[in-house]
C-alpha positions as CSV (number, residue, x, y, z in Angstrom):
1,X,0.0,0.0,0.0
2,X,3.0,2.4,0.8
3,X,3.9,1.8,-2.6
4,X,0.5,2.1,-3.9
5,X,0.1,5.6,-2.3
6,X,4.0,6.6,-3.3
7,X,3.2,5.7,-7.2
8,X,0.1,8.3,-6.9
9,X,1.6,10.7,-4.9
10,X,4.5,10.7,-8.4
11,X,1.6,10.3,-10.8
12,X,0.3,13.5,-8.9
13,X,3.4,15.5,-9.2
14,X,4.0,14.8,-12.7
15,X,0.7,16.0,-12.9
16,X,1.4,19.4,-10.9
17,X,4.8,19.3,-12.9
18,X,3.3,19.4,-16.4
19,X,0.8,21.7,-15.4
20,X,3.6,24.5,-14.1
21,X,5.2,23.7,-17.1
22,X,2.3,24.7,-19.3
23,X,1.5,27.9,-16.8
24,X,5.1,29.2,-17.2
25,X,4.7,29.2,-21.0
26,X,1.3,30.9,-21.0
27,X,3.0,33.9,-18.7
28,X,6.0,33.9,-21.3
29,X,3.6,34.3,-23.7
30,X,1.2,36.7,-21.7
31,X,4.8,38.7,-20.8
32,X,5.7,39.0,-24.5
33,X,2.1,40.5,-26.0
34,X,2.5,43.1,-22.6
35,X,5.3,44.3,-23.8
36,X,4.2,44.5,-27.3
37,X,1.0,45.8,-25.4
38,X,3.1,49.0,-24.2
39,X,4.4,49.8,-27.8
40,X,0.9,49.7,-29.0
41,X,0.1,52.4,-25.8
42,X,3.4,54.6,-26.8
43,X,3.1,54.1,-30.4
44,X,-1.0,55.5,-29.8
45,X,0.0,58.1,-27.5
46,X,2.8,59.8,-29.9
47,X,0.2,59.3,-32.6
48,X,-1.5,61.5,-30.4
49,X,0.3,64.2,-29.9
50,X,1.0,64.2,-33.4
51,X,-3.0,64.5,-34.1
52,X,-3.0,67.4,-31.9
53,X,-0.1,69.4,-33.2
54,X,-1.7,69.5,-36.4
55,X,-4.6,70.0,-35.6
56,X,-2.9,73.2,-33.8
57,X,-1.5,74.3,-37.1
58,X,-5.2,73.7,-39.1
59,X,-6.8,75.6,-36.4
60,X,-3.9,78.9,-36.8
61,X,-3.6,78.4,-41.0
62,X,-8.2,78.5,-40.6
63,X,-7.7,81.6,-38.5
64,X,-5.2,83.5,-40.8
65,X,-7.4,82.7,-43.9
66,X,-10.9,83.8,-41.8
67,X,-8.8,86.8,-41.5
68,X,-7.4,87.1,-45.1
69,X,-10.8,86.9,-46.4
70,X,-12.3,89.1,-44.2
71,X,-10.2,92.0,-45.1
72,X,-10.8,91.1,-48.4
73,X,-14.7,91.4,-48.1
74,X,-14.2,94.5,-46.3
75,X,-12.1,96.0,-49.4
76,X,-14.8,94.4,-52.0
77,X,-17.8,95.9,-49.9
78,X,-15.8,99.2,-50.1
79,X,-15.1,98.9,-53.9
80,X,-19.2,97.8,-54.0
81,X,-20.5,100.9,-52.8
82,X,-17.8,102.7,-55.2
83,X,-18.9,101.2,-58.1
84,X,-22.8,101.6,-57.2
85,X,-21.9,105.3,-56.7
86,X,-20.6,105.7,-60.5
87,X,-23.3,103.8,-62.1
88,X,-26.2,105.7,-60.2
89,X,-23.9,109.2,-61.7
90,X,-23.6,107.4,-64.5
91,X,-27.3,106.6,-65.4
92,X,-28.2,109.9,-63.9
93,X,-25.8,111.9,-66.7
94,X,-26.7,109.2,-69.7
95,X,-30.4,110.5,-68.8
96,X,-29.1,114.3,-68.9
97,X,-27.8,113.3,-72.0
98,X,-31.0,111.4,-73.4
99,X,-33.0,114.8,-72.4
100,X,-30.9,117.0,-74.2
101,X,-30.7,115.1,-77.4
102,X,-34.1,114.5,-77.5
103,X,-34.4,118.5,-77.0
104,X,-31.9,118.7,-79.4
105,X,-33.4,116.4,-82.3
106,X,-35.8,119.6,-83.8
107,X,-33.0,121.7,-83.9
108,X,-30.6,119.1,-85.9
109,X,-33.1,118.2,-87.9
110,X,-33.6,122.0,-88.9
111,X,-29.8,122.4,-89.0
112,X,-30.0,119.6,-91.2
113,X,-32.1,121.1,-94.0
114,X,-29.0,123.9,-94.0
115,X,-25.9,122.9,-95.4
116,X,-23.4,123.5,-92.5
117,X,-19.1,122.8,-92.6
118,X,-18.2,119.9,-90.6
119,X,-15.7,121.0,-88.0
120,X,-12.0,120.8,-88.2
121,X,-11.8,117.9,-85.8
122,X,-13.8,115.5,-87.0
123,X,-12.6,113.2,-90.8
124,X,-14.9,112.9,-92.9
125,X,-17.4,109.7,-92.3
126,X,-19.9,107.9,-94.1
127,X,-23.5,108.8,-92.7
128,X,-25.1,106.4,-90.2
129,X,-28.3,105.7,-91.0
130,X,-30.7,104.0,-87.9
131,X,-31.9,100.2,-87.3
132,X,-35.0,99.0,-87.1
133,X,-35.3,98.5,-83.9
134,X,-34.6,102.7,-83.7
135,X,-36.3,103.8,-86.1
136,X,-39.3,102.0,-84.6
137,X,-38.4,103.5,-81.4
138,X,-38.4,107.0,-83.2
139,X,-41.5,106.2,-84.4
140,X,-42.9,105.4,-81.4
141,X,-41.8,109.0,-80.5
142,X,-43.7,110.6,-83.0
143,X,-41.3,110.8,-86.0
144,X,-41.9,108.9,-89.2
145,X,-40.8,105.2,-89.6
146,X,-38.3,105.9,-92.5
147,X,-34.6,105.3,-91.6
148,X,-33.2,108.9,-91.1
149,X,-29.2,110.0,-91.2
150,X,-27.4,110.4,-87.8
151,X,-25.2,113.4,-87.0
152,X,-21.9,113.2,-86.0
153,X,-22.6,114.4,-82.8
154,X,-25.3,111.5,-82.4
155,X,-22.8,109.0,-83.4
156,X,-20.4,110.5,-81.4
157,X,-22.6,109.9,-78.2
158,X,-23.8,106.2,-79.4
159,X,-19.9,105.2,-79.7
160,X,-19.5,106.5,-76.2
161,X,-21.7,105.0,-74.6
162,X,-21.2,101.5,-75.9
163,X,-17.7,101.9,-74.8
164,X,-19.4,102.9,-71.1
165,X,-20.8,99.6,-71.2
């Protein structure tokens, strides 16, 4: 019986034994993914700060630009009321100008019946005669519907103000 209990008291330490065995090799390999475990962590937490730097540098570049194109909607709001300024002057002096060649239209049209010298600084140019769409306009106006001759003066004032535009 001595033996008996000496045989399973060995049959319980080889037992004990392989089971250490198998333990120690589990914390080798439990030891091994900590320490790749604590990369990982550093590796994450320089990623990190890396994140945060440039998000730093989006958050100044955003900042400058808000600022660049702020003073540059500032300048175009300025150049905006400018421009609205001389196109109000000019629409008010294009209708000064419609007024007075309308007021001006008996008296050319007399002045055309009389021959008169063209002036020294104009060349000599071939007559303009009006569209359609004029002479319908003139007609509109009370003058008759056939195509009339411009003056120079008229054609001087047309050419202007297609260049205005």
């Amino acid at each position: 019986m001595e033996w008996l209990l000496e045989l399973a008291l060995i049959g319980l330490l080889a037992a004990t034994l392989f089971h250490a065995l198998r333990l120690e090799r589990a914390l080798g390999v439990l030891r091994r993914d900590r320490a790749a475990l604590e990369e990982l962590v550093s590796g994450f937490n320089s990623s990190t700060r890396a994140a945060e730097q440039g998000i730093e540098r989006l958050r100044a570049a955003a900042d400058g630009a808000g600022r660049q194109i702020a003073r540059g909607i500032d300048s175009a709001s300025g150049l905006k009321d400018d421009l609205q300024f001389l196109m109000e002057r000019g629409n008010r002096l294009a209708d000064q100008l419609d007024h007075l060649v309308r007021a001006g239209r008996p008296v050319a049209h007399e002045a055309s019946r009389q021959p008169v010298p063209e002036p020294r600084g104009y060349a000599a140019r071939e007559p303009e005669t009006y569209t359609a769409s004029e002479t319908a306009a003139s007609a509109s106006d009370g003058d008759t519907a056939e195509p009339r001759v411009r003056s120079q003066a008229e054609r001087d004032l047309l050419k202007a103000l297609r260049m205005a535009r």
